[in-house]
C-alpha positions as CSV (number, residue, x, y, z in Angstrom):
1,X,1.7,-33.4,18.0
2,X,-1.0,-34.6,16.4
3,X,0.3,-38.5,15.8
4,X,2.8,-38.3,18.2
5,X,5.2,-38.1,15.6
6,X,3.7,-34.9,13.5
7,X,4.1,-31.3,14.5
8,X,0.9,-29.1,14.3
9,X,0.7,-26.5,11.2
10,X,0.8,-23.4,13.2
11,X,3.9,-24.9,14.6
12,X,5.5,-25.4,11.3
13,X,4.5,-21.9,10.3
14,X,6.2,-20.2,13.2
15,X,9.8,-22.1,11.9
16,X,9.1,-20.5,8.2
17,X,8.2,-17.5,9.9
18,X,11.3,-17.2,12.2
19,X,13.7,-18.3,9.4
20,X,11.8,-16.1,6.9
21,X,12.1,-13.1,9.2
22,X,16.1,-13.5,10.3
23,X,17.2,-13.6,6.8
24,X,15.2,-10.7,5.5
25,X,16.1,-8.7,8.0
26,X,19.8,-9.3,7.7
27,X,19.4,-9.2,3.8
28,X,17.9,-5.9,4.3
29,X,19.7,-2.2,3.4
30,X,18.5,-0.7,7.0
31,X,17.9,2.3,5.6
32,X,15.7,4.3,3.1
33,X,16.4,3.8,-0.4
34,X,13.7,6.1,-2.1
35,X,12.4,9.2,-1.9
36,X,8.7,7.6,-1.5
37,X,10.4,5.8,1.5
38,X,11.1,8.9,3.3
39,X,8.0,11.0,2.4
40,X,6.1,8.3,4.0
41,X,8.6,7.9,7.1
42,X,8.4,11.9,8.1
43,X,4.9,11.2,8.2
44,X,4.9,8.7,10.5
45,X,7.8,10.9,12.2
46,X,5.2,13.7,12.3
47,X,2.3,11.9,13.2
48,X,4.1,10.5,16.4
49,X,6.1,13.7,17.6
50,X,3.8,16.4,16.1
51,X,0.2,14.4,15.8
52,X,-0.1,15.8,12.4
53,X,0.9,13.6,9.8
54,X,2.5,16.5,7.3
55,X,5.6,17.1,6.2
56,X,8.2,20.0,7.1
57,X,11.2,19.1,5.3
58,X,11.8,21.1,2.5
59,X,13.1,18.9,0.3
60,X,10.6,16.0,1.0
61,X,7.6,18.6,0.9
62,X,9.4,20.5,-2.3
63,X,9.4,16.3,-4.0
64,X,6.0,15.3,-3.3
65,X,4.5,17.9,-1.0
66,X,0.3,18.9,-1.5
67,X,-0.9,21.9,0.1
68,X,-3.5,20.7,2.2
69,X,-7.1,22.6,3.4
70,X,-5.9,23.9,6.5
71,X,-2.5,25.6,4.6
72,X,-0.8,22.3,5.5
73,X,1.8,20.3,3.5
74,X,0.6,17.0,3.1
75,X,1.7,13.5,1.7
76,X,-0.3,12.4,-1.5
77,X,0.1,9.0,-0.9
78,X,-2.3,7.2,1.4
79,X,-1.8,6.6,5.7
80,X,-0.9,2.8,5.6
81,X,2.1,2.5,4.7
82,X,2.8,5.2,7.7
83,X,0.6,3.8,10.0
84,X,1.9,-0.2,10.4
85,X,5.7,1.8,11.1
86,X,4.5,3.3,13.8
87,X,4.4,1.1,16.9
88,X,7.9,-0.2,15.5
89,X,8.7,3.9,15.0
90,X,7.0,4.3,18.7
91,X,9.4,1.9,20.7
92,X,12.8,4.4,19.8
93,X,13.4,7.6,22.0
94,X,13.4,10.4,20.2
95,X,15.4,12.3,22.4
96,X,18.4,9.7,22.1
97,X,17.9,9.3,17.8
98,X,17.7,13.5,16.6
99,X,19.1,12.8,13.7
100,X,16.2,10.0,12.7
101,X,18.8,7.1,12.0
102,X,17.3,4.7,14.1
103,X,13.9,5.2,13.4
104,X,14.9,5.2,9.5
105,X,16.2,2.1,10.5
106,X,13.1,0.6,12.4
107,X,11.0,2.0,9.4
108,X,13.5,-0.2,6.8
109,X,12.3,-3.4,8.7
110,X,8.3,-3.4,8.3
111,X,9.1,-4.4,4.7
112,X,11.4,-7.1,5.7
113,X,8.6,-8.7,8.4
114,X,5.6,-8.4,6.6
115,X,7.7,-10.3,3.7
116,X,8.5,-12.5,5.5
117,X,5.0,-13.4,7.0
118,X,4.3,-14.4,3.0
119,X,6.4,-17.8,3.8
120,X,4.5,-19.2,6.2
121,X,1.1,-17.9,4.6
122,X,1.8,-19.9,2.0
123,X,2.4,-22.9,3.5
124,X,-1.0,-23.0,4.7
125,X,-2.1,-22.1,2.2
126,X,-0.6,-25.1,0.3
127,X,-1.7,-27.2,3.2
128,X,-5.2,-26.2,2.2
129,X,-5.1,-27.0,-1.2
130,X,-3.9,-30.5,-0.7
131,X,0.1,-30.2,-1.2
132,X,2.0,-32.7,1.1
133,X,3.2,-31.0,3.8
134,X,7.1,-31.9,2.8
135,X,6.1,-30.3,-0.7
136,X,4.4,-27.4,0.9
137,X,7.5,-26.7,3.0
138,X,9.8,-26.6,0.2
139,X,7.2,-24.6,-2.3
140,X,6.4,-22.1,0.3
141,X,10.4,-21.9,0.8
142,X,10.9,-21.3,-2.9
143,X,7.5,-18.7,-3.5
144,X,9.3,-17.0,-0.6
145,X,13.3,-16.6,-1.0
146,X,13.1,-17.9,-4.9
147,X,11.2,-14.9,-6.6
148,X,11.0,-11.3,-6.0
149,X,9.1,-11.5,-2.8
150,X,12.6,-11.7,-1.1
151,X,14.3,-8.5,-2.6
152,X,11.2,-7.0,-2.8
153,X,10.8,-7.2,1.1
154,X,14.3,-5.1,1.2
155,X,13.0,-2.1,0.1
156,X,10.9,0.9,1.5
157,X,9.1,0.8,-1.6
158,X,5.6,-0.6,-0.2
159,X,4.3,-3.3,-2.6
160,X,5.7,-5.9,-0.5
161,X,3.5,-4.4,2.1
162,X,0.4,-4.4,-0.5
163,X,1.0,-8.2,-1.1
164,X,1.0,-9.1,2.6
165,X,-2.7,-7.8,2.9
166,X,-3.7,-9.0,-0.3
167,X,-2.7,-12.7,0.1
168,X,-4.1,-12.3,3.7
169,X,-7.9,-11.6,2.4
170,X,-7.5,-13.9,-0.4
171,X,-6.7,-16.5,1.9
172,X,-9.2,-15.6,4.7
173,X,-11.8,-15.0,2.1
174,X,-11.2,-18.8,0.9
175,X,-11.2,-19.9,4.5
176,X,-14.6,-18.6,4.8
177,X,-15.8,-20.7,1.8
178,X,-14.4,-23.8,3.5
179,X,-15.3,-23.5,7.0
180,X,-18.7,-21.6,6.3
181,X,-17.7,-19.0,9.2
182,X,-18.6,-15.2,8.3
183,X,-15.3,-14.5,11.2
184,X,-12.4,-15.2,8.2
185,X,-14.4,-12.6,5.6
186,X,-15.0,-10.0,8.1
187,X,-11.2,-10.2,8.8
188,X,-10.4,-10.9,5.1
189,X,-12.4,-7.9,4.1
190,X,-10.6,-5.7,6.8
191,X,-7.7,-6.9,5.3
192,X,-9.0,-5.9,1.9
193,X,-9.5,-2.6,2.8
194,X,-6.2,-1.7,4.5
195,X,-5.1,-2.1,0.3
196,X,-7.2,1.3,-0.2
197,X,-5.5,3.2,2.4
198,X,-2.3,2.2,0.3
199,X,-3.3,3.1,-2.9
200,X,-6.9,3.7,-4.5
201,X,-6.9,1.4,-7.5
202,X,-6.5,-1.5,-4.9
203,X,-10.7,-1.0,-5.1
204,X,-10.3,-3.3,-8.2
205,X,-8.9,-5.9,-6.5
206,X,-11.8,-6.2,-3.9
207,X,-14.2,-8.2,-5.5
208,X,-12.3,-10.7,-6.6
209,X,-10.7,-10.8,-3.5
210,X,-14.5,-11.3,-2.2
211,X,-15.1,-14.3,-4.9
212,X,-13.1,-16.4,-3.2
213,X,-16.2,-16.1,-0.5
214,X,-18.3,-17.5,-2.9
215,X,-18.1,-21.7,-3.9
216,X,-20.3,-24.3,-5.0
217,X,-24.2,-24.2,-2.8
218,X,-26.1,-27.0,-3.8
219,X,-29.5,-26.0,-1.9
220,X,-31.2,-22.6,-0.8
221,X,-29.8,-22.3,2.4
222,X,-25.6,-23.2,1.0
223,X,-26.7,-19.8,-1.4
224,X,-28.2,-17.8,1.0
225,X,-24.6,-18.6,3.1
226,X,-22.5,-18.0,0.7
227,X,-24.7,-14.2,-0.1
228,X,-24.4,-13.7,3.5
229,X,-20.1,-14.7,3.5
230,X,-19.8,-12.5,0.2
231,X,-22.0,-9.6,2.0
232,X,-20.2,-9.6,5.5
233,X,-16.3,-9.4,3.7
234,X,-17.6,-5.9,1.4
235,X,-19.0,-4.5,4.1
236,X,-15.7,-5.1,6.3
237,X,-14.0,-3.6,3.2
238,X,-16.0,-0.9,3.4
239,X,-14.6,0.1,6.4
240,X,-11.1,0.2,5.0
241,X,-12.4,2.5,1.8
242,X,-14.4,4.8,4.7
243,X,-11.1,5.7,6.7
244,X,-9.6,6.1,3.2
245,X,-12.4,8.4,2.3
246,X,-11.9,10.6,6.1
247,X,-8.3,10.6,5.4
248,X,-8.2,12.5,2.4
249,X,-11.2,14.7,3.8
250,X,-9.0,15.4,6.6
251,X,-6.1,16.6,4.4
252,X,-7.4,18.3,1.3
253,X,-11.7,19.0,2.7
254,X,-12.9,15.7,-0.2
255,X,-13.6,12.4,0.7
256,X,-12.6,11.4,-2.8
257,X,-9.3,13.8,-2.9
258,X,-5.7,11.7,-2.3
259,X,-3.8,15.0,-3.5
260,X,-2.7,12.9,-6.6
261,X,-5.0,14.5,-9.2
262,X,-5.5,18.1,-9.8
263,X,-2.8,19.8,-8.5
264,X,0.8,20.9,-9.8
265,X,2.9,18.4,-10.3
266,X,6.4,17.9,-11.9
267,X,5.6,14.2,-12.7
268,X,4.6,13.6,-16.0
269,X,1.5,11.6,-17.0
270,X,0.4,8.7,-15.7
271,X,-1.1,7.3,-19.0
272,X,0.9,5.0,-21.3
273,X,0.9,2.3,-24.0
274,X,-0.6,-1.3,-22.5
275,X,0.4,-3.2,-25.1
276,X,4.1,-2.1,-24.3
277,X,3.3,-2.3,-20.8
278,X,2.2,-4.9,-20.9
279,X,4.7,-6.8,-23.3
280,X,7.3,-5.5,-21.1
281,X,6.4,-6.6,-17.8
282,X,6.1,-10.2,-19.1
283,X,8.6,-10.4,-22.0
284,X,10.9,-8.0,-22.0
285,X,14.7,-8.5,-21.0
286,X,14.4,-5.7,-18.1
287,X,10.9,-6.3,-16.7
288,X,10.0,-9.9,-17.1
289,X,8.7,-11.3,-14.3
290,X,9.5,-15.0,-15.6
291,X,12.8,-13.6,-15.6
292,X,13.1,-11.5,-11.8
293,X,10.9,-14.5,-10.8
294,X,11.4,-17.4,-12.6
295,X,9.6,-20.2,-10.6
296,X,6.5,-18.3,-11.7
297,X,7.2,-20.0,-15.3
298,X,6.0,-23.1,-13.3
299,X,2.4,-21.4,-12.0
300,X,2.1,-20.7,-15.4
301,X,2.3,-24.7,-16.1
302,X,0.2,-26.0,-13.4
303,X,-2.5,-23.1,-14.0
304,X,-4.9,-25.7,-15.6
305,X,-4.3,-28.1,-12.8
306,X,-5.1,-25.4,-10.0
307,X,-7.6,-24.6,-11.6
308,X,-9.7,-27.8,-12.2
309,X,-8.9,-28.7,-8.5
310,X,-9.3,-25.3,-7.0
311,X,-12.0,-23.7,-9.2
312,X,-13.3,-21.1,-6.8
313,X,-9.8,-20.0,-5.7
314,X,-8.6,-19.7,-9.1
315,X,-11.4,-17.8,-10.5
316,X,-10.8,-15.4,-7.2
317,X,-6.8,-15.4,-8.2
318,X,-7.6,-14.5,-12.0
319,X,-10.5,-11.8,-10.7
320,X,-8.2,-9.9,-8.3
321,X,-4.9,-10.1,-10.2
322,X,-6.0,-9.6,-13.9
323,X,-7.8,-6.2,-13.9
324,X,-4.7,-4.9,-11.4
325,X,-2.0,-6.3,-14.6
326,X,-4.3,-4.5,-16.9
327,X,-3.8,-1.1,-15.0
328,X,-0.2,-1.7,-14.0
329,X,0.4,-2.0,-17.6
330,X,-1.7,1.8,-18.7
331,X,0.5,3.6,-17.0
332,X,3.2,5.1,-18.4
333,X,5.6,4.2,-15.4
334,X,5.0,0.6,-15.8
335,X,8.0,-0.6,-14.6
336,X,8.0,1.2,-11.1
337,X,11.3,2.9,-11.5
338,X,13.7,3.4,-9.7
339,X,13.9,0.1,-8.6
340,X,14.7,-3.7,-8.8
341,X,12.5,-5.8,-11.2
342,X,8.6,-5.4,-12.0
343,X,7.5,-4.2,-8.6
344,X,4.0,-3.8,-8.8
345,X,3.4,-7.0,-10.0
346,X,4.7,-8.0,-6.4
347,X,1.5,-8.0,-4.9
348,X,0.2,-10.7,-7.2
349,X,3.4,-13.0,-7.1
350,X,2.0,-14.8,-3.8
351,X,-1.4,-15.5,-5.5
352,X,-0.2,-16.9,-8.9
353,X,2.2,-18.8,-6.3
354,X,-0.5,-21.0,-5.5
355,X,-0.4,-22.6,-8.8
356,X,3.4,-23.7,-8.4
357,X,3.1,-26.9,-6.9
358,X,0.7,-28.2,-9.4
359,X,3.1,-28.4,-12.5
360,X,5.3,-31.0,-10.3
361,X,2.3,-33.0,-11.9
362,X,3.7,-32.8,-15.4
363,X,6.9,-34.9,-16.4
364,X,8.6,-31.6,-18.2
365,X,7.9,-29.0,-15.3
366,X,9.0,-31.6,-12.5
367,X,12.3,-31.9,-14.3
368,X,12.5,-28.3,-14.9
369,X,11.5,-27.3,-11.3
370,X,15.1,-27.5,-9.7
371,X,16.4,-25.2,-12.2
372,X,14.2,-22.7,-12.4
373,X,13.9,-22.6,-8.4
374,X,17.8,-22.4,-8.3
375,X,18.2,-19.9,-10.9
376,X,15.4,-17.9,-9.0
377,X,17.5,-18.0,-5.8
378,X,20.4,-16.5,-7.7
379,X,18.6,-13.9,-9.4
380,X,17.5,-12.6,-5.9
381,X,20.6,-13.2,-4.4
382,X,21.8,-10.1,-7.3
383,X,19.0,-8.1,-6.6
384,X,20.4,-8.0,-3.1
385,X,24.2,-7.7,-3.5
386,X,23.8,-3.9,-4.3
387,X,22.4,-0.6,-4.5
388,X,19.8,-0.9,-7.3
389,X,20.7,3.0,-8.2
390,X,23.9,2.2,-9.6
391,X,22.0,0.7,-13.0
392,X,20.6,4.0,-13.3
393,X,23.4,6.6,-12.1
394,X,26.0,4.6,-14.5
395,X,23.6,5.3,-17.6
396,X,22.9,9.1,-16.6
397,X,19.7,8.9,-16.9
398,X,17.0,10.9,-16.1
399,X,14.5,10.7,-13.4
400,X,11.7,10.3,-15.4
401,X,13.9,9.1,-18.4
402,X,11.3,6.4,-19.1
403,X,8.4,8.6,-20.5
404,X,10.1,9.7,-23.4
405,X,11.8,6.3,-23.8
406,X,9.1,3.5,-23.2
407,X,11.0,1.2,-25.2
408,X,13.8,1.4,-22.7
409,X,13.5,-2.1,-21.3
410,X,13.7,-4.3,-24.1
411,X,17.4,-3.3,-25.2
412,X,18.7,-2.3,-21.6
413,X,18.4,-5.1,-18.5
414,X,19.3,-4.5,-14.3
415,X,19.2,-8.0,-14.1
416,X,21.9,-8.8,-17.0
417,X,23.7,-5.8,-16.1
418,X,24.6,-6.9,-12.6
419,X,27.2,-9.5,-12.7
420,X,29.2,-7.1,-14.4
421,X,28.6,-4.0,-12.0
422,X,29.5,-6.9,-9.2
423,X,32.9,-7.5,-10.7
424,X,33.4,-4.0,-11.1
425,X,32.7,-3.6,-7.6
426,X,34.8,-6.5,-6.5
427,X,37.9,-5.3,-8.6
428,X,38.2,-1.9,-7.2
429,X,37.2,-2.2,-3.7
430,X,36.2,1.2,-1.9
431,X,37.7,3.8,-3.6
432,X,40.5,6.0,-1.6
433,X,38.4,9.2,-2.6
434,X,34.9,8.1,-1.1
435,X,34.8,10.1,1.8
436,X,31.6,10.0,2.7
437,X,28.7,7.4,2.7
438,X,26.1,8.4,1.0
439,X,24.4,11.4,-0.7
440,X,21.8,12.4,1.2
441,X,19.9,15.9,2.1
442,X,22.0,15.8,5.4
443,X,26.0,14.5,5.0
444,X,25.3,13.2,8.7
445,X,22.7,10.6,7.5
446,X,23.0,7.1,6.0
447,X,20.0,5.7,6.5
448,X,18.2,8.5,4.4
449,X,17.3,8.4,0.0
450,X,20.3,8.5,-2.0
451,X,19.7,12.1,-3.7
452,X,20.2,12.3,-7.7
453,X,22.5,14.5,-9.6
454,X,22.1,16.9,-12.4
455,X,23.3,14.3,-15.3
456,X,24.3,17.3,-17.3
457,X,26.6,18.8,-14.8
458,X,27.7,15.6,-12.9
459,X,31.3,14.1,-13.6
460,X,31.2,10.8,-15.0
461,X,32.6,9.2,-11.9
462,X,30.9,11.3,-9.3
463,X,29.9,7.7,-7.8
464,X,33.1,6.9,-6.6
465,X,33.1,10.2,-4.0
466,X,30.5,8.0,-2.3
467,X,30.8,4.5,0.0
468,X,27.2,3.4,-0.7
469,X,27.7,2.3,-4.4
470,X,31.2,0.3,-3.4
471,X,29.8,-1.7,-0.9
472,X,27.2,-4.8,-0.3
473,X,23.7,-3.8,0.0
474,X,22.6,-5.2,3.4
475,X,23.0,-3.2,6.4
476,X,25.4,-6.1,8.0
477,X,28.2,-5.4,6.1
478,X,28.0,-1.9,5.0
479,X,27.4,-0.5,8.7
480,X,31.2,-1.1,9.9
481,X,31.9,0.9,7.1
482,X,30.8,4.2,8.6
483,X,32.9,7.1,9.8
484,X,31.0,7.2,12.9
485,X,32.8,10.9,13.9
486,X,31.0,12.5,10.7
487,X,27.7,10.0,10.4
488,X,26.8,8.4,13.7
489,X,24.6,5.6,11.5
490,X,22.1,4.0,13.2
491,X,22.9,1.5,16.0
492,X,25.3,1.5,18.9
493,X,25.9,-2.4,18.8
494,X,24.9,-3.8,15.4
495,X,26.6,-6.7,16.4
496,X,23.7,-7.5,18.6
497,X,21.1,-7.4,16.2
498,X,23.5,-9.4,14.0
499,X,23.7,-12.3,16.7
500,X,20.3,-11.9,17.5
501,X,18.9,-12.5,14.0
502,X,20.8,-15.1,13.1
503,X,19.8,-17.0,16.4
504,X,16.5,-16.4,14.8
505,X,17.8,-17.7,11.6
506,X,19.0,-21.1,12.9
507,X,15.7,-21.4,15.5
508,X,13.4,-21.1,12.2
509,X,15.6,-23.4,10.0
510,X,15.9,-25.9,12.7
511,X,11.9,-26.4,13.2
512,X,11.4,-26.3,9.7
513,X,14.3,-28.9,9.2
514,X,12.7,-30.7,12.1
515,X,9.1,-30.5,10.7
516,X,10.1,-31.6,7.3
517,X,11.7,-35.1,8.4
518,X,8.9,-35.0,10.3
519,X,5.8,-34.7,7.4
């Protein structure tokens, strides 16, 4: 300890960390709930058993599949989101796991720890900024468990994943303006570029990522410095856009083809309104973020604060996170669907986050900061309690109901509809004629993609042939559930993960209990 009394940051981070980690991971489903999930786990599959990273099942390959230069079906979306799996993927046997369950498993869980590494990010960077270290506990708590960083984390879906690296190099790339090292923007442009190998527009985000190299230089030498900082984390980004650019040569024979444009393709286009895209993702009853997030209502009071204190960072925040809004809110699948909330604003939640603490400076946001940090924690606790299909299968909708209906989400609302799908659930209990788990491609899977149905053939209550819609959403109390003669699920002895996550649970929350009295 520093002062005999004080515990060292890194020491503080490592309880938000641990407490962070245990109860995503228990909040988690444990297995894949969308089909983009399990395109990009058989390619991590494949890559490890086969050292090819295609796909060879049918109905994955028939979804999303590109015929690739050497006759190959290939995955248009880009290797990262395969590649961090895979020394989690690496540690099962595949010998003992034919059937994939575990490994689906494994996979479900690099959402929930690279979530959960947000928390303690964020509490240094709060610590940077100037918060009190009690007050950078408790606002690195709420960014983390109080807005849609928390659900978000329990999902395959990757932009949890995105956020991680994108908070990382914003953060590094500010360290380097404080410190005058060129080691935090090489790593922060590294970081930068791993975005890339996620999804290509991330290539907007770079360089105002890279402003947050840049500061204040009062003589020659501070601006030649800061040219040099700004220079070494573009080039180190570089590096992430050149394995983007060998990865799609290696696939389709371009360096500048993903397999996303120019070949068949039953999605429809990408290109849609941005004044209702935009609208909706900040106003509108189904897609708010003030409303999936609501603790962000209070970034949006301190902004002028952050910003006369924190200039450079700020200007970074608005330089990375505004042209990314703007292109989130062209296309014509806005809203991310199917899914929980506004998910691609998910990588710029942890960012506008830094502007929380800041409205505590203002008599109205202090007094409104307990409520809107409460109702946040509830509004995640719903986003977890259940299968976010069921808003979707209970409407009959469509796959891609919302390019003919763009209007969707200001009249219809997952987040308002839940209470009541909860007390439907809780009334009824498991029905006596759901015989199996889920509906996957294999009846012997539950940690695979709930499959759709044809809504005009489907029975009205076709949900209740199926266990996955009648119970909670995290794997700990669905998995007992399982007919383990017709689907094996995915772990022998869930009651030792169980145990062991919740000793991690009360290790985090005891440091960072300890570490609060302590600041």
């Amino acid at each position: 300890m520093s002062d005999g009394r004080r515990l060292p940051d890194w020491l503080v981070a490592l309880g938000l960390l641990l407490l962070a980690v245990g109860a995503y991971c228990l909040s988690a489903p444990g297995r894949i709930d969308s089909i983009d999930g399990e395109i990009r786990f058989e390619v991590a599959r494949n890559w490890l058993e086969l050292g090819q990273p295609i796909l060879t099942n049918p109905v994955t390959a028939g979804w999303g599949g590109v015929l690739g230069r050497d006759r190959q079906i290939y995955s248009p979306y880009g290797a990262a989101a395969s590649v961090v799996a895979l020394p989690l993927m690496a540690t099962a046997d595949p010998a003992a796991d034919p059937l994939g369950e575990y490994r689906r498993f494994l996979f479900a869980q690099i959402g929930p720890l690279l979530g959960a590494a947000l928390v303690p990010l964020s509490f240094l960077a709060f610590v940077a900024i100037g918060v009190p270290r009690r007050r950078a506990i408790g606002w690195a708590l709420a960014s983390g468990f109080a807005t849609l960083l928390w659900p978000g984390s329990t999902t395959v879906l990757d932009q949890i994943q995105h956020a991680f690296f994108a908070f990382a190099a914003l953060l590094l790339a500010d360290r380097s303006r404080r410190t005058g090292q060129a080691l935090p923007a090489a790593l922060g442009g590294l970081a930068a570029g791993i975005l890339v190998n996620y999804q290509e527009p991330y290539l907007l985000m770079i360089p105002g990522l890279a402003l947050a190299t840049w500061g204040e230089a009062a003589t020659p030498e501070d601006r030649e410095r800061r040219r040099a900082r700004l220079l070494v984390f573009l080039a180190a980004a570089g590096i992430g856009v050149a394995l983007w650019m060998k990865y799609n040569a290696l696939r389709f024979g371009s360096p500048f083809d993903s397999g996303k444009v120019g070949h068949p393709s039953a999605h429809p286009g990408a290109l849609g309104n941005p004044v209702v895209g935009l609208a909706a993702l900040l106003l509108s009853p189904g897609k708010s973020v003030f409303l999936y997030s609501p603790p962000i209502i209070l970034a949006a009071l301190g902004w002028r604060r952050f910003a006369a204190r924190e200039g450079s960072l700020a200007r970074a925040v608005l330089a990375a996170t505004l042209p990314q809004l703007l292109v989130v809110s062209t296309l014509s699948f806005f809203h991310g669907d199917w899914c929980w909330g506004p998910r691609y604003l998910i990588p710029m939640l942890p960012m506008w986050g830094l502007a929380m603490p800041f409205a505590a400076e203002r008599r109205l946001a202090r007094r409104l900061a307990p409520a809107l940090v409460g109702l946040g924690l509830v509004v995640q606790l719903l986003g977890l309690s259940l299968v976010h299909e069921r808003f979707f299968f209970e409407r009959r909708l469509p796959t891609f109901f919302w390019y003919e209906n763009a209007s969707f989400y200001f009249r219809n609302s997952a987040l308002l509809a839940r209470p009541g799908e909860i007390l439907r659930v809780w009334r009824s209990g498991v029905p006596p004629e759901a015989a199996e788990f889920s509906r996957c491609f294999d009846p012997r899977l539950a940690t695979s993609f709930i499959r759709g149905v044809d809504i005009t053939r489907a029975p009205l209550n076709w949900m209740r042939s199926y266990r996955v819609f009648w119970l909670p959403r995290p794997w700990p109390l669905w998995i007992g559930h399982l007919d383990r003669t017709k689907t094996p699920g995915p772990l022998d002895h869930p009651e030792r993960w169980e145990a062991g996550l919740l000793l991690v649970v009360l290790a985090g929350g005891g440091l960072t209990a300890f570490a609060a009295r302590r600041a």
